[in-house]
C-alpha positions as CSV (number, residue, x, y, z in Angstrom):
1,X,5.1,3.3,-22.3
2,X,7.0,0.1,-22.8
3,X,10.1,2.5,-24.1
4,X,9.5,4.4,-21.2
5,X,9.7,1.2,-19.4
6,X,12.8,0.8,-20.8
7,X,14.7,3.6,-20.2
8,X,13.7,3.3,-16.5
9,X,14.8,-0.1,-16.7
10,X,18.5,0.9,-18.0
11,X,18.7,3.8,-15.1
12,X,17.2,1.6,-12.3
13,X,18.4,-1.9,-13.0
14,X,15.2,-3.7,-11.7
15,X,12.2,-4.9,-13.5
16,X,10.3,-4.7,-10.0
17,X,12.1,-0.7,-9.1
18,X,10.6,0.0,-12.8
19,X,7.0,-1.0,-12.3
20,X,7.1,0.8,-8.8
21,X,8.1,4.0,-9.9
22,X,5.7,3.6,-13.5
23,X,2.8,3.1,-10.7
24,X,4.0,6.6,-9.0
25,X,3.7,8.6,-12.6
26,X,1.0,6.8,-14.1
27,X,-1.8,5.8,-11.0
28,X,-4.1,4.6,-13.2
29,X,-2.0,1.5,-15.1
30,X,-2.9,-1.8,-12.9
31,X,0.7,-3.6,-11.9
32,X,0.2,-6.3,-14.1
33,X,0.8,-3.5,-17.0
34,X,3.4,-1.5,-15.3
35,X,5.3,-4.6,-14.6
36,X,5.1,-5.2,-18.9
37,X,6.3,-1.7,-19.6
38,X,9.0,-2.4,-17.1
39,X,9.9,-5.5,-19.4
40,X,9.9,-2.9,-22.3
41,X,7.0,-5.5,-24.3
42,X,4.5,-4.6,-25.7
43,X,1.1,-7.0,-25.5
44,X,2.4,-9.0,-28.4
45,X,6.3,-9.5,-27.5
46,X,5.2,-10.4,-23.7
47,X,2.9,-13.1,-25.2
48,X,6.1,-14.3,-27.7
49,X,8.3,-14.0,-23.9
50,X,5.5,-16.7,-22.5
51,X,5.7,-18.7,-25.1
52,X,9.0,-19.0,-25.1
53,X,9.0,-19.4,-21.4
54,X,7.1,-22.5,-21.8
55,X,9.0,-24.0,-24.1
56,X,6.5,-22.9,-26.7
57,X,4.8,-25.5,-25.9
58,X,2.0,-22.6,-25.6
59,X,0.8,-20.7,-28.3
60,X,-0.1,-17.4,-26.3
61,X,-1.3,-14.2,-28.2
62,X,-1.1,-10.5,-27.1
63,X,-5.1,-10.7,-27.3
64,X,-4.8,-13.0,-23.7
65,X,-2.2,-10.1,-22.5
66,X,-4.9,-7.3,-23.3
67,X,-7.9,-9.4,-21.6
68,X,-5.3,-10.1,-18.5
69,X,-4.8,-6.3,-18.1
70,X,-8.4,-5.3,-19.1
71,X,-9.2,-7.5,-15.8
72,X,-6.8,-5.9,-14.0
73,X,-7.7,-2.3,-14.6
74,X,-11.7,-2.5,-14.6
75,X,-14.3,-4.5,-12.4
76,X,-15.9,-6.8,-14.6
77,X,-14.3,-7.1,-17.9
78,X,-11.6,-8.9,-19.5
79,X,-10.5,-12.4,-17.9
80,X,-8.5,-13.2,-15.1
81,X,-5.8,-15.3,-15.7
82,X,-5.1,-18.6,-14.3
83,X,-2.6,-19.1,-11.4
84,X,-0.1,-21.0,-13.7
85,X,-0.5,-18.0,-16.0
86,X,0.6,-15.6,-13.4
87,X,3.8,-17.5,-12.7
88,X,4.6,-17.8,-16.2
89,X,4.5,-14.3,-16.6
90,X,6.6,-13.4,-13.3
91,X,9.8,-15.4,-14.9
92,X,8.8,-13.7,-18.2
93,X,9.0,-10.3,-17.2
94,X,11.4,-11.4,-14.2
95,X,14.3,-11.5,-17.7
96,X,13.6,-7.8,-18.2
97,X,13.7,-6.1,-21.4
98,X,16.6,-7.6,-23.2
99,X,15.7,-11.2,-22.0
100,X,19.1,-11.9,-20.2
101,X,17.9,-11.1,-16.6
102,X,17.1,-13.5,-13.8
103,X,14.7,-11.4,-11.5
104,X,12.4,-13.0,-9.3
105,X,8.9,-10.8,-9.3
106,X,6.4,-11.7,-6.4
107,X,3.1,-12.8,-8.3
108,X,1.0,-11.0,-5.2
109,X,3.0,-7.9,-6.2
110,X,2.3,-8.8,-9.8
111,X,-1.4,-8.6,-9.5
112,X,-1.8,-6.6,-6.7
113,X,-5.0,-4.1,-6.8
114,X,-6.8,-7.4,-8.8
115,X,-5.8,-10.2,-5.9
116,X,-9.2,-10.2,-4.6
117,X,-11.1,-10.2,-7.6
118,X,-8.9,-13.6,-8.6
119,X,-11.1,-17.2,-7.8
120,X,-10.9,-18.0,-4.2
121,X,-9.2,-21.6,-5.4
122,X,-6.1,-19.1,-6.6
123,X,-6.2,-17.0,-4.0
124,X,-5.5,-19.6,-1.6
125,X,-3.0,-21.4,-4.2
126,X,-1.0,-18.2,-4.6
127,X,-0.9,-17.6,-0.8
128,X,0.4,-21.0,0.0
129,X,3.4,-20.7,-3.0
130,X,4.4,-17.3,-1.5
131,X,4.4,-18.8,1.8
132,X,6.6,-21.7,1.1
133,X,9.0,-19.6,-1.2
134,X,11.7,-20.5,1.8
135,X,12.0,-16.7,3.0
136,X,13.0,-16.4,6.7
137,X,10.1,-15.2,9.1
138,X,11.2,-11.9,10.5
139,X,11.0,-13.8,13.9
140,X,13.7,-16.7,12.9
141,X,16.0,-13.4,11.6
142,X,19.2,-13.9,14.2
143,X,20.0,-10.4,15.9
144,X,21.9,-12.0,18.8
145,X,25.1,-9.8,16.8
146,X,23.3,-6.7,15.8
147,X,22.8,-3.6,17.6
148,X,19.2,-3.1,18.6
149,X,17.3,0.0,16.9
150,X,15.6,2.5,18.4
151,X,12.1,1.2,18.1
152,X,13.1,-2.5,19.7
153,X,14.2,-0.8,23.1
154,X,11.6,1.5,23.1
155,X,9.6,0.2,26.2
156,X,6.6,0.1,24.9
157,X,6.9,-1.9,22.3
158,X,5.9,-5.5,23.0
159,X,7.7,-8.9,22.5
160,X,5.6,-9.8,20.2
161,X,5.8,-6.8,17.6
162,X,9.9,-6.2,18.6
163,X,10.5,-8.8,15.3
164,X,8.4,-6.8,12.8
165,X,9.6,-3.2,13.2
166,X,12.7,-1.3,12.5
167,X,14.3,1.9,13.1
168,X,13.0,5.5,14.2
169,X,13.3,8.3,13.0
170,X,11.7,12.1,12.8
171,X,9.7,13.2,9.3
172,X,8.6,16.4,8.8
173,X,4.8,16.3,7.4
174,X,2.1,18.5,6.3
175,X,0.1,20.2,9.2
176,X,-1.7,23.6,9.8
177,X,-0.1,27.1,10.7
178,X,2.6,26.8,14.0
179,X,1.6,23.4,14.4
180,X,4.1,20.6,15.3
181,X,5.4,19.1,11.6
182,X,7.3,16.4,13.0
183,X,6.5,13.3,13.8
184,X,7.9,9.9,15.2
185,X,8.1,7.1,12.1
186,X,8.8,3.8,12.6
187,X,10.0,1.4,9.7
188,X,8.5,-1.7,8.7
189,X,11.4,-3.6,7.2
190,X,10.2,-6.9,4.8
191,X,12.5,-9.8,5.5
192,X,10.6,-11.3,2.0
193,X,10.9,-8.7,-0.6
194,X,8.1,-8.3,-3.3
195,X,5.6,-10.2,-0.8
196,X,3.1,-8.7,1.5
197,X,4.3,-8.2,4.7
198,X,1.4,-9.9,7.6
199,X,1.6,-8.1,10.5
200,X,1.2,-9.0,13.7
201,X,-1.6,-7.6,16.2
202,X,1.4,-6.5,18.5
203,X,2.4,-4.7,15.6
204,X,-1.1,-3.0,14.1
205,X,-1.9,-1.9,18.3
206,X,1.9,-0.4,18.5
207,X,1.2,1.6,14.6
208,X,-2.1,2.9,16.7
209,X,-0.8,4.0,19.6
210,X,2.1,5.8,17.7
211,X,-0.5,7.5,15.6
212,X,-2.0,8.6,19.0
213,X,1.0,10.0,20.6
214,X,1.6,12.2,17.1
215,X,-2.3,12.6,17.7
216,X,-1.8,14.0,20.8
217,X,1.5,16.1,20.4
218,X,-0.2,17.9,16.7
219,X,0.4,21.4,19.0
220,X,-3.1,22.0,19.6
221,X,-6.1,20.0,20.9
222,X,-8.6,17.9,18.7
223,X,-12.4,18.2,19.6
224,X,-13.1,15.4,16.8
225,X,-16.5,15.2,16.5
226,X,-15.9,12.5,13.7
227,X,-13.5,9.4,13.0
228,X,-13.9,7.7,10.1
229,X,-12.2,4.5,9.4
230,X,-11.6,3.3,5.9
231,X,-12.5,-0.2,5.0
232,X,-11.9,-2.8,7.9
233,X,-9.1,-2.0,9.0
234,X,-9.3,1.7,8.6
235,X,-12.1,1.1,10.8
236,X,-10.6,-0.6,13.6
237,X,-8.5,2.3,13.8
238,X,-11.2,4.9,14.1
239,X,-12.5,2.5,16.7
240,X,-9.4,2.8,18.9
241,X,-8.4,6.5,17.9
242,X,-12.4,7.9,18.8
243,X,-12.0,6.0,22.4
244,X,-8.1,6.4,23.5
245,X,-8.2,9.8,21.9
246,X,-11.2,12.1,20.6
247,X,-13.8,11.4,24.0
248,X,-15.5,8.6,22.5
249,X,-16.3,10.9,19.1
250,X,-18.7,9.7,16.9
251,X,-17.7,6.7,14.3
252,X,-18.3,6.9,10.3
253,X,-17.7,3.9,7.7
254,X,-16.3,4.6,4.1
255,X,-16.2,1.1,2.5
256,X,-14.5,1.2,-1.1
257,X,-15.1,-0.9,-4.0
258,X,-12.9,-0.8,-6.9
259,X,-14.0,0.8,-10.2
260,X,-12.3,1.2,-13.9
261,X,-11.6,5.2,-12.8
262,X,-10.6,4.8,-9.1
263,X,-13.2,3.8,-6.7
264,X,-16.9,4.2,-5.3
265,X,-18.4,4.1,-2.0
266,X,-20.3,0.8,-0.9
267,X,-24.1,1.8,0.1
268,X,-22.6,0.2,3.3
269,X,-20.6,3.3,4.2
270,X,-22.1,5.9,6.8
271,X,-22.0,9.3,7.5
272,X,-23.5,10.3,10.6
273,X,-25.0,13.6,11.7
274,X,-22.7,16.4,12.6
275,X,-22.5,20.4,13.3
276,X,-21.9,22.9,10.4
277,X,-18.6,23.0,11.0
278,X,-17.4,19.5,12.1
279,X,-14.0,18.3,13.3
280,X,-12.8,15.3,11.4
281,X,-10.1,12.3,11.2
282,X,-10.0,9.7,7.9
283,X,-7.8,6.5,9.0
284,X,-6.4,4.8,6.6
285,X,-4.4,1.5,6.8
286,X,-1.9,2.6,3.9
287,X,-1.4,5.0,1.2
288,X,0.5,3.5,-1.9
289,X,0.3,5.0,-5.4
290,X,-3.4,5.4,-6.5
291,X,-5.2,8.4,-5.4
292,X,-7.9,6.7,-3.0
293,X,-7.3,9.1,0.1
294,X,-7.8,12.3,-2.9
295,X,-10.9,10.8,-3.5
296,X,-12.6,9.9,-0.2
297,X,-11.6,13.4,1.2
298,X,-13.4,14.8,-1.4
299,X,-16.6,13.1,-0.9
300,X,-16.4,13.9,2.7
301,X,-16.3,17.6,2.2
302,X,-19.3,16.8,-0.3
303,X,-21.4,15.5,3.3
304,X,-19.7,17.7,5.2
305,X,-18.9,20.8,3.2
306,X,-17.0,23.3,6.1
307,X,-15.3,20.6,7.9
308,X,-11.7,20.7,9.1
309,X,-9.8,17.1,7.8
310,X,-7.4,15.7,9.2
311,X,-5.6,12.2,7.7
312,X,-4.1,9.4,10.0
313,X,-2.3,6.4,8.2
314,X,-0.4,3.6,9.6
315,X,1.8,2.7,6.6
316,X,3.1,4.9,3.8
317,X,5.0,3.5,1.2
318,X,8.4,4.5,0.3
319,X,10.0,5.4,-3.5
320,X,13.4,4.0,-2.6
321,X,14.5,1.3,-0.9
322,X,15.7,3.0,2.0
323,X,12.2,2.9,4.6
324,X,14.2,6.3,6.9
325,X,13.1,8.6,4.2
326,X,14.7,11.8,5.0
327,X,11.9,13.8,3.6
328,X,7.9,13.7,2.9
329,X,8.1,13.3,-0.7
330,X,9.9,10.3,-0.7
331,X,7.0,8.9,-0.3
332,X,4.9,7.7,-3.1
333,X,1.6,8.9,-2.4
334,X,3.1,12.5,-1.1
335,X,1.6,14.3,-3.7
336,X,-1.5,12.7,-3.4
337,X,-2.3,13.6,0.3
338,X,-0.5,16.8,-0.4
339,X,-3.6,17.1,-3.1
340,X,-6.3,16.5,-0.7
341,X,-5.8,19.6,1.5
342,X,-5.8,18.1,5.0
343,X,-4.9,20.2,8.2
344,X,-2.7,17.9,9.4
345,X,-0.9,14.6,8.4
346,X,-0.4,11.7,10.6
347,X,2.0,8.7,9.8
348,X,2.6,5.4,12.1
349,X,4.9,3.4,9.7
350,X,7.2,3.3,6.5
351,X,6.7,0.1,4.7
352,X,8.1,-0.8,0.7
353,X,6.2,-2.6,-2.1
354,X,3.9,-4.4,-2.2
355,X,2.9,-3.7,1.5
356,X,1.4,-4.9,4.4
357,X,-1.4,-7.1,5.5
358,X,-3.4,-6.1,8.6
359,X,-4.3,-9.2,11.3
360,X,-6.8,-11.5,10.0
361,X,-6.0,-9.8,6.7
362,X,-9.1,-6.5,7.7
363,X,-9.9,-5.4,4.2
């Protein structure tokens, strides 16, 4: 893997494109490993790369490597390691695989399926550095010279979201037999590369109400009978979607916790009482590289085994660095909602890695 890292590293010319598109191919490595392979180091030479980023003043051996990415990839084993430790290893692997480069990597983008399960102390730690890294706010960006995109003078769009979102444009997606495939995309362009982007509640209402108008414009009508949300913040989409758009349809739960193999449903989660053959909608607040979305569809059609699924999303992240993908599968989880079969596909925002973090950061 770390030659494969390599390779990609020689075509692509970025530790950071490397580890993205290693996450596409290989959904089950945790970024902390993809972001090694992209380094082309094994466990042992990215220990000797800390070392000798310290000074070697440390004596670090590919043993604290394998327990770092054993915490990454599985709930409750290996170690986590310490904040200083994720720095260290962001200028490490930042010099790529012949040691000569000068990449910044994002430490939240680092460790990014395993930031919650760091201490709380380094959670907060690591949000203040990333804050104070000196990155423009979208907000402060100056456009008094630019020309404004379509999605700025759209008059529905609000003052306040007008500094997070970027261009239109038309995607063709997945939907059911003479049904409408295209669908108005808005981008969500980072002025911070390789952080999280925090978006605004201007910004999360505007994503909902596009995913409404697509909603509403599918080519036929939806008699949901329920909206489940995903998480938090799936949740307070399924919230807004069942009232603005299905007749006040009845409201399911999915809460996720992360496993070794994927993930499981919390006992939390709820599946209400439907007909035999129920209409449904799964919101989502993004689809990146791991196959959650594959999963949760299929326990749904477990509960709920003739029911018509249908997939809502407000940000899909792209391969390339260009958010106006021209088609569907330049998106990296295309082949996984592909895989799950829905009727229809419906997508608010673009948005590149690592992603975007709803208000009040909804899990």
């Amino acid at each position: 893997m770390a030659a494969i890292g390599k390779r990609l590293w020689t075509e692509l010319g970025s530790v950071t494109r490397t580890a993205t598109e290693l996450l596409d191919r290989y959904p089950d490595v945790p970024s902390l490993q993809a972001y090694r392979y992209a380094a082309g180091l094994s466990q042992d030479q990215a220990a000797a790369r800390y070392n000798e980023v310290t000074g070697n003043q440390t004596s670090l051996g590919g043993t604290s490597i394998n327990a770092w990415e054993t915490w990454a990839r599985a709930r409750g084993q290996g170690s986590p390691p310490s904040l200083s430790s994720v720095l260290i290893l962001c200028t490490a692997y930042g010099r790529g695989p012949l040691g000569m480069a000068d990449e910044h990597i994002s430490p939240t983008e680092l460790i990014a399926e395993a930031y919650e399960r760091l201490p709380i102390e380094d959670q907060l730690a690591l949000k203040r550095f990333t804050a104070d890294r000196g990155f423009r706010p979208a907000a402060a960006a100056d456009h008094s010279h630019s020309t404004a995109s379509p999605a700025q003078t759209h008059g529905s769009v609000s003052q306040g979201a007008v500094g997070q979102i970027g261009g239109e444009f038309t995607l063709s997606v997945p939907t059911f037999e003479y049904g409408n495939s295209d669908i108005c995309v808005f981008s969500l362009p980072n002025p911070r590369p390789g952080q999280l982007l925090d978006l605004t509640w201007e910004t999360f209402g505007f994503g909902i109400d596009r995913l409404s108008q697509q909603i509403k414009s599918v080519g036929r009508r939806l008699d949901v009978d329920i909206c489940f949300g995903v998480n938090e913040a799936g949740l307070v989409m399924a919230t807004f979607l069942a009232s603005s758009r299905f007749s006040r349809c009845t409201i399911g739960y999915l809460r996720c916790n992360k496993i070794r193999d994927g993930i499981e449903l919390d006992v939390a989660s709820y599946f209400p009482e439907a007909r035999a053959t129920p209409t449904i909608v799964i919101c989502d607040f993004e689809v990146k590289h791991a196959d959650v979305i594959g999963q949760l569809a299929g326990q749904v059609r477990a509960k709920y085994p003739k029911a018509e699924l249908y997939f809502a999303v407000f940000g899909a992240m792209t391969k390339g660095r260009d958010l106006e993908v021209a088609s569907f599968d330049d998106l990296t989880g295309a082949k996984i909602m592909r895989g799950a079969d829905f009727e229809a596909i419906f997508i608010a925002a673009t948005m590149s890695p690592p992603g975007i973090e709803p208000p009040l950061e909804l899990r």
